[in-house]
ZALUM-874070 format. One record per atom (N, C-alpha, C, O): residue in three letters; atom name; x, z, y. Coordinates in pm, 1 decimal, always signed. Layout:
N
ALA_CA_X_Z_Y
...
***
This chain:
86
UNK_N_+9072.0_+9956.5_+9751.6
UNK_CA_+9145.3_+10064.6_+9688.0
UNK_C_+9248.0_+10003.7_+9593.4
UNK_O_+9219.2_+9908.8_+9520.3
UNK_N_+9352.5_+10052.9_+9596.0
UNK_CA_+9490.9_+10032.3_+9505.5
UNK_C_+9426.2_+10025.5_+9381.5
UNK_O_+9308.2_+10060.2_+9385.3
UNK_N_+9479.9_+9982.7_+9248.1
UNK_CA_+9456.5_+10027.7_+9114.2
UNK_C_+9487.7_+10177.2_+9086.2
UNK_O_+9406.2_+10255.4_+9037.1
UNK_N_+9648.7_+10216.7_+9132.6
UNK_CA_+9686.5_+10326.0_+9042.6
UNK_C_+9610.2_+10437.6_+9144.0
UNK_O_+9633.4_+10557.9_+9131.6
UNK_N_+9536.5_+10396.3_+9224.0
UNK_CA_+9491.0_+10520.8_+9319.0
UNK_C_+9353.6_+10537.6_+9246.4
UNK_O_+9299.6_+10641.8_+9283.7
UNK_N_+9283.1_+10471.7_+9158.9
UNK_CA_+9156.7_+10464.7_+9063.1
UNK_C_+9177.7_+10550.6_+8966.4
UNK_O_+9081.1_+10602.0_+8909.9
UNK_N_+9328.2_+10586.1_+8924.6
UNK_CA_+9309.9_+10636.2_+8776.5
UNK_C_+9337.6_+10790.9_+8824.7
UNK_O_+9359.8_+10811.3_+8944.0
UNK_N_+9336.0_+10914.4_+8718.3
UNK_CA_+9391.7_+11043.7_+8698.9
UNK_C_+9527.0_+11004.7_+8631.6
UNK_O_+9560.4_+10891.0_+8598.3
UNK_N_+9591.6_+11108.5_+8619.0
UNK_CA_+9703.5_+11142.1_+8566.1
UNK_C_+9761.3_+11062.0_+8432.3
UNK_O_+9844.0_+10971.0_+8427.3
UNK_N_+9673.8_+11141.5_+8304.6
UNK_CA_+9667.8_+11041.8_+8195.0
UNK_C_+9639.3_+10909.6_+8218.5
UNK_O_+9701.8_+10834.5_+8143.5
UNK_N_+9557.6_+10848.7_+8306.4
UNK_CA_+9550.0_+10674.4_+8318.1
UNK_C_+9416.0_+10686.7_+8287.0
UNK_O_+9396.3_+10572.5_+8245.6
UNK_N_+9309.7_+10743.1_+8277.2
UNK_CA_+9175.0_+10728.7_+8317.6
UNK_C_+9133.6_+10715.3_+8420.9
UNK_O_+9165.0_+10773.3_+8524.8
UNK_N_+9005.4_+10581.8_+8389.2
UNK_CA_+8961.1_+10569.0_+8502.3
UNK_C_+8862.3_+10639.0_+8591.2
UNK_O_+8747.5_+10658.7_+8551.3
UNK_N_+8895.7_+10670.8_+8689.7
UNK_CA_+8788.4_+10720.6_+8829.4
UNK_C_+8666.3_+10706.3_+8875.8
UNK_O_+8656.3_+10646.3_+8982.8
UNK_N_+8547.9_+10754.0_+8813.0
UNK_CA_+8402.5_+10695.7_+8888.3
UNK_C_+8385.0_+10636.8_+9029.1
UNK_O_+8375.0_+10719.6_+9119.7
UNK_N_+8379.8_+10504.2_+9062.3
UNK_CA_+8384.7_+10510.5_+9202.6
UNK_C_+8271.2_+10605.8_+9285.9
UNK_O_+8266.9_+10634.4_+9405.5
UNK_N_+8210.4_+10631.0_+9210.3
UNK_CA_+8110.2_+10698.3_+9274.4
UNK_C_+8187.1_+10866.3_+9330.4
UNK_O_+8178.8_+10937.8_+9430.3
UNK_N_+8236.2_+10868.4_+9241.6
UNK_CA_+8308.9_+11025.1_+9219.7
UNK_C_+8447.9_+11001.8_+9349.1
UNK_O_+8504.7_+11101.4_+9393.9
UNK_N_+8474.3_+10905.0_+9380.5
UNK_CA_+8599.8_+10844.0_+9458.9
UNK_C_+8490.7_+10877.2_+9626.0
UNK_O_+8517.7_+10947.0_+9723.8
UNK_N_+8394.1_+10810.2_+9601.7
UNK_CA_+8335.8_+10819.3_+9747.2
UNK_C_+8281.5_+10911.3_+9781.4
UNK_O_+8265.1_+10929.0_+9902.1
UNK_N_+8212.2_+11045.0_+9644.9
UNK_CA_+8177.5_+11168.9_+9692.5
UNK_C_+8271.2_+11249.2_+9793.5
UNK_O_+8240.4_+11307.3_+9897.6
UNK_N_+8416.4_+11232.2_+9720.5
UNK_CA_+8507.4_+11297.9_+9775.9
UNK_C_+8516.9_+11253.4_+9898.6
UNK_O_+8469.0_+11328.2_+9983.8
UNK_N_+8574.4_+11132.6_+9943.0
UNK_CA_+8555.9_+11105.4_+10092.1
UNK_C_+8486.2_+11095.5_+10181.4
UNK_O_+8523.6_+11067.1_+10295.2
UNK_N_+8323.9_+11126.1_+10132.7
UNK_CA_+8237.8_+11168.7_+10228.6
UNK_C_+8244.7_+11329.7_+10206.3
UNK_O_+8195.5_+11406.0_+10289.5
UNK_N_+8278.1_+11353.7_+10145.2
UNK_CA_+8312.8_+11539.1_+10183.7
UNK_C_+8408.9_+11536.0_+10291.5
UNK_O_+8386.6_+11577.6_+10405.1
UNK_N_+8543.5_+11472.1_+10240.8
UNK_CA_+8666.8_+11460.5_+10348.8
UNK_C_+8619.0_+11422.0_+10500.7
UNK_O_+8665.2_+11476.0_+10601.3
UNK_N_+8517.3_+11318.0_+10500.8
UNK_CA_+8476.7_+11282.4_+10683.4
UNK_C_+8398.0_+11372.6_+10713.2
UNK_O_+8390.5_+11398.9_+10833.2
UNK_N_+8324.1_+11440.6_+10630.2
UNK_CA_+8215.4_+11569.3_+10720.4
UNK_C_+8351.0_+11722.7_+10734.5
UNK_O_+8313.0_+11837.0_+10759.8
UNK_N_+8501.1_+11687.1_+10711.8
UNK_CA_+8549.0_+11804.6_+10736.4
UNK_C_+8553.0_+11893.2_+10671.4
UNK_O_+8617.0_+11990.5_+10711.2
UNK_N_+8489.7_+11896.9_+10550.3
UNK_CA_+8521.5_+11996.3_+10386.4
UNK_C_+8738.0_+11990.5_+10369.3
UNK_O_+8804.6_+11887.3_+10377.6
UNK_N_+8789.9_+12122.9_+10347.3
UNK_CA_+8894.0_+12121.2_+10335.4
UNK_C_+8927.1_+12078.4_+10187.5
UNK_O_+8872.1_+12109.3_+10081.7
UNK_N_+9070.6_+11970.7_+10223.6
UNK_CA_+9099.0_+11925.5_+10100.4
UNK_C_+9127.9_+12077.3_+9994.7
UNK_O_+9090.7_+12089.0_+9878.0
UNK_N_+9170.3_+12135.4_+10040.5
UNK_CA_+9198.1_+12302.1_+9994.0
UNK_C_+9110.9_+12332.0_+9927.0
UNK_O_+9146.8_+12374.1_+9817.0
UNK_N_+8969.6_+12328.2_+9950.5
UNK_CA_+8859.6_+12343.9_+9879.5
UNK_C_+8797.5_+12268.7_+9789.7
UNK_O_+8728.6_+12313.6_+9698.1
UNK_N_+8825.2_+12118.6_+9818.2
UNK_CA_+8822.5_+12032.6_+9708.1
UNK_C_+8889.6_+12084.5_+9601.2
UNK_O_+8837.3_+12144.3_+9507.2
UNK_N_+9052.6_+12052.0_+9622.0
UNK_CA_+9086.1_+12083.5_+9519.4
UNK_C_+9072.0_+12212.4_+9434.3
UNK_O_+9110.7_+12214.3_+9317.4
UNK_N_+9018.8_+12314.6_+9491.6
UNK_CA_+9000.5_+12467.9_+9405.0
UNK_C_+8873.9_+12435.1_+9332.7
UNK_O_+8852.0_+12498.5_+9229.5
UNK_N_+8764.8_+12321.9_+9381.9
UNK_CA_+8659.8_+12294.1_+9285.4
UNK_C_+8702.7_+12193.7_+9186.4
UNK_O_+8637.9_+12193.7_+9081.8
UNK_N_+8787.2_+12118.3_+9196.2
UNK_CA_+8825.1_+12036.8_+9081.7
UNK_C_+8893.7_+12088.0_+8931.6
UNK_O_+8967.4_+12185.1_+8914.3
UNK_N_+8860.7_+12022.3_+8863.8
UNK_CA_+8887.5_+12015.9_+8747.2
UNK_C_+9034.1_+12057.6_+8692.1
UNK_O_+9088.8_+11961.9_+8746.9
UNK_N_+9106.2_+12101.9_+8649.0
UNK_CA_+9228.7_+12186.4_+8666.5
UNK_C_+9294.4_+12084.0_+8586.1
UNK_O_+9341.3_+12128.3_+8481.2
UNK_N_+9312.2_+11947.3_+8608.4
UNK_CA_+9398.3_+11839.5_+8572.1
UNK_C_+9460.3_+11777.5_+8673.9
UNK_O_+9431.9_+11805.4_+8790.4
UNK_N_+9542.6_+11695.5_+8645.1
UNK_CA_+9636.2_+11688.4_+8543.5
UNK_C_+9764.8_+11818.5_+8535.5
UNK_O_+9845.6_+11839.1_+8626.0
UNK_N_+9757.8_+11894.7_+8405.8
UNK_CA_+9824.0_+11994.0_+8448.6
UNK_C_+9984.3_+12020.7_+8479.7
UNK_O_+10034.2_+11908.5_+8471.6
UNK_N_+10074.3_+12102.3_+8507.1
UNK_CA_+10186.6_+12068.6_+8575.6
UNK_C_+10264.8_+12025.5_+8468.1
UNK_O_+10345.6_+11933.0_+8477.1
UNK_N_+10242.7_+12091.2_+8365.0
UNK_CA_+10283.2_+12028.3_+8236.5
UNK_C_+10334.5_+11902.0_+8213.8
UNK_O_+10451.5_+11873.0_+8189.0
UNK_N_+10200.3_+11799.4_+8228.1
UNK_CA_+10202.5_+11701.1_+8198.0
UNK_C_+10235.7_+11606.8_+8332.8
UNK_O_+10279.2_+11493.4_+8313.2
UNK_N_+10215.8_+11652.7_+8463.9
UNK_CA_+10317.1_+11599.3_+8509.8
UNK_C_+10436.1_+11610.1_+8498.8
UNK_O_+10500.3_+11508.0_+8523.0
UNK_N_+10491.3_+11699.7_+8470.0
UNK_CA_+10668.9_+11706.1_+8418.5
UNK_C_+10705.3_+11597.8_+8321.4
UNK_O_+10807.4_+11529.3_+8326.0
UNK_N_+10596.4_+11590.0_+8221.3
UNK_CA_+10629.1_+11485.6_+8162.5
UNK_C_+10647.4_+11376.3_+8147.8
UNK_O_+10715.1_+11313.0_+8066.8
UNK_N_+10553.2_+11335.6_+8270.4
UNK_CA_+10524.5_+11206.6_+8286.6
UNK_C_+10657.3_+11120.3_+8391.6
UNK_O_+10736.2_+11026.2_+8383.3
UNK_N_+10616.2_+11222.1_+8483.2
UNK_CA_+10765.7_+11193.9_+8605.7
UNK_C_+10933.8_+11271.7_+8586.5
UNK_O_+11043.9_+11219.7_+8604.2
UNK_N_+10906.7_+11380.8_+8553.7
UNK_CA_+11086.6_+11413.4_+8497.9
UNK_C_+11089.3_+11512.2_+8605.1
UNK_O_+11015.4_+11551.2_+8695.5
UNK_N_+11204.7_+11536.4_+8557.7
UNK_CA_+11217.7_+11667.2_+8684.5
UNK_C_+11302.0_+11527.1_+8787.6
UNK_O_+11323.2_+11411.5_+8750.8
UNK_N_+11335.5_+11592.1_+8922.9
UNK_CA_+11355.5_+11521.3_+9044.1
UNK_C_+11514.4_+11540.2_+9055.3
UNK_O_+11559.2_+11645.6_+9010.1
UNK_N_+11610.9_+11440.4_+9115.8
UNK_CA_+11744.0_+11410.3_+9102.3
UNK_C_+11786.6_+11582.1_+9159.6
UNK_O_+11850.9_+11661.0_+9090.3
UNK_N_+11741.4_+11608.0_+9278.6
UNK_CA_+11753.1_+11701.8_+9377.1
UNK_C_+11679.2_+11830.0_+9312.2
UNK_O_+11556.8_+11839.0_+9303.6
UNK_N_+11788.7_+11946.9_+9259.1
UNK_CA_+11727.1_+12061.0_+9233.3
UNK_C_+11686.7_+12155.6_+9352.3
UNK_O_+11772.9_+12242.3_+9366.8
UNK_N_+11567.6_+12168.5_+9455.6
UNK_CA_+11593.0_+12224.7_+9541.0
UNK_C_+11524.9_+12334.8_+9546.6
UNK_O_+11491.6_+12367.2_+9660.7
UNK_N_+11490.0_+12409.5_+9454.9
UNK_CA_+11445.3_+12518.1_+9399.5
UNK_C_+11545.9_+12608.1_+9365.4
UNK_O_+11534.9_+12730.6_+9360.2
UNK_N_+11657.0_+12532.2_+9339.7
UNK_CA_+11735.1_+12664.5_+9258.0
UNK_C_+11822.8_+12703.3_+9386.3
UNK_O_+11880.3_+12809.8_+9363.8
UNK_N_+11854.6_+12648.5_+9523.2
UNK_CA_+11932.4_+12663.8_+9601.5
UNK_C_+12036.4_+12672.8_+9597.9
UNK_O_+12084.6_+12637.1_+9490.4
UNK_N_+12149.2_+12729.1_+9718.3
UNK_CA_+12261.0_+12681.2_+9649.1
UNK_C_+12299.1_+12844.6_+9790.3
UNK_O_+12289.0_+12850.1_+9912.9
UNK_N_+12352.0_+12971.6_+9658.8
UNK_CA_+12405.3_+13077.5_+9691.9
UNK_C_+12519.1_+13091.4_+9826.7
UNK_O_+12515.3_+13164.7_+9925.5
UNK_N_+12631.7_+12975.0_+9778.0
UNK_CA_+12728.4_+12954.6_+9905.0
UNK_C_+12689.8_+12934.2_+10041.0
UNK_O_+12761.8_+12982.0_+10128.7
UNK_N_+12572.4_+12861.2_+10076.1
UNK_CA_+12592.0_+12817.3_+10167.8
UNK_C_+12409.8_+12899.2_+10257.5
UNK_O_+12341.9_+12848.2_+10346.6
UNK_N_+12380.1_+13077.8_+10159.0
UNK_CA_+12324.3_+13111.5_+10210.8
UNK_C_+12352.9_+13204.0_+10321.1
UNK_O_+12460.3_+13252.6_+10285.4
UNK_N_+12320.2_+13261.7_+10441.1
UNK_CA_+12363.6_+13346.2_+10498.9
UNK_C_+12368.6_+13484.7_+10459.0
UNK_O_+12285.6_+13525.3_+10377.7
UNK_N_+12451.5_+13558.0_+10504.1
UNK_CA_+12498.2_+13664.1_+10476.9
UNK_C_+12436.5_+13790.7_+10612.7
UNK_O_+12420.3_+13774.6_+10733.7
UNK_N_+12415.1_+13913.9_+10522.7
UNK_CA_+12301.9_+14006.4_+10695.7
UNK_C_+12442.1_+14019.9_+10787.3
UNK_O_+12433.8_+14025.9_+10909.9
UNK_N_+12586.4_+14024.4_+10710.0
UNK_CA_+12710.8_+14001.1_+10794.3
UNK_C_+12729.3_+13905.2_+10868.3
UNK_O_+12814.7_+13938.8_+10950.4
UNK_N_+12681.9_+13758.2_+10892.8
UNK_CA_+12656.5_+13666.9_+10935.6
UNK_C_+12610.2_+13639.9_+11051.8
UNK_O_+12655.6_+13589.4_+11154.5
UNK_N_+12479.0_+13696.1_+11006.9
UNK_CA_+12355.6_+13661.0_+11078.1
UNK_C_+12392.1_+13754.6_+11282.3
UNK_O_+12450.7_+13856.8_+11318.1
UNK_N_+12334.8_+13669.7_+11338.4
UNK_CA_+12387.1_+13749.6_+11507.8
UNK_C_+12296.1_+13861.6_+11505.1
UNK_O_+12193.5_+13866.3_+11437.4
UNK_N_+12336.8_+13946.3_+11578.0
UNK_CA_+12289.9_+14066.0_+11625.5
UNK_C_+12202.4_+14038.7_+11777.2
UNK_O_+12257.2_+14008.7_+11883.3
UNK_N_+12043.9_+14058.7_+11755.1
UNK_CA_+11990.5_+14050.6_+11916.5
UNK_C_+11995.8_+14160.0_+11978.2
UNK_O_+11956.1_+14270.0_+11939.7
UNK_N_+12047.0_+14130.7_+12079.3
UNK_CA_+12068.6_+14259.5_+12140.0
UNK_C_+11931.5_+14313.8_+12212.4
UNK_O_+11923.9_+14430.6_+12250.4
UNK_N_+11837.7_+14232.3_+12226.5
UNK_CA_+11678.7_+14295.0_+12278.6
UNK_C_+11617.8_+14324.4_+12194.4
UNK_O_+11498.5_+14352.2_+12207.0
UNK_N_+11683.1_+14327.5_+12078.6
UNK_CA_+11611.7_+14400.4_+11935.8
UNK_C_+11645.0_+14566.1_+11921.2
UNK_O_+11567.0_+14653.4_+11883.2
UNK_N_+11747.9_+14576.8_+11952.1
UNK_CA_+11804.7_+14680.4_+11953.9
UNK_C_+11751.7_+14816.7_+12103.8
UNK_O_+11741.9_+14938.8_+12092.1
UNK_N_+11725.1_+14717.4_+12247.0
UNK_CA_+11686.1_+14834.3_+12288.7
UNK_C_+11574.4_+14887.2_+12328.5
UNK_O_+11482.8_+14805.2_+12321.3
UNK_N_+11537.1_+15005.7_+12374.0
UNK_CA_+11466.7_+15113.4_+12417.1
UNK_C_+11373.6_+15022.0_+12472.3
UNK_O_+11393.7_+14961.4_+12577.5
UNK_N_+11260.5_+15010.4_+12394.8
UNK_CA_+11143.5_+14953.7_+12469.7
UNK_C_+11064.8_+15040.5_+12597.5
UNK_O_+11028.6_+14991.7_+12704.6
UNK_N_+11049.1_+15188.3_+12551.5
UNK_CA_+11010.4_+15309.6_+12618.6
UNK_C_+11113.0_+15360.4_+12676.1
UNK_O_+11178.2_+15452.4_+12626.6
UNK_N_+11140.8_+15300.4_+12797.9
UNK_CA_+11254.2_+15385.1_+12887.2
UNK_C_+11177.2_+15462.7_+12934.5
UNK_O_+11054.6_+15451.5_+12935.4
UNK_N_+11256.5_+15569.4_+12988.8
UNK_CA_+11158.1_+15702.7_+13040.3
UNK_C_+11225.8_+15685.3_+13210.3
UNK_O_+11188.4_+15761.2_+13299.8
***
């Protein structure tokens, strides 16, 4: 195992024991999804912001110009007809 893959967030260290519970959950097929909803609600987003910064690339805020328009967008034409012809 790496070093920085031992620690949490703040730089504490990791029980190995607590390291191998988890991956024998992970090989019997327990979803990481569920791991994480039982874990410990660290490190919080908070403090990752702090630690790493926000990211060069704002790609959250998007970018209005270059969204499509419902004027834009094509018209299907098998959307439009008569499913129930008579």
């Amino acid at each position: 195992m790496v070093d920085d893959e031992a620690k949490t967030a703040d730089g504490r260290d990791v029980p190995a024991q607590d390291a191998a519970a988890v991956m024998d959950l992970l090989a019997e097929h327990v979803p990481l999804t569920l791991l994480a909803d039982l874990a410990v609600a660290e490190p919080r987003s908070e403090a990752i912001l702090r630690a790493e910064g926000l990211p060069d690339d704002a790609w959250w805020e998007g970018d209005d110009a270059t969204a499509p328009r419902d004027a834009d967008v094509p018209v299907d034409p098998d959307a439009t007809a008569d499913p129930h012809r008579a």
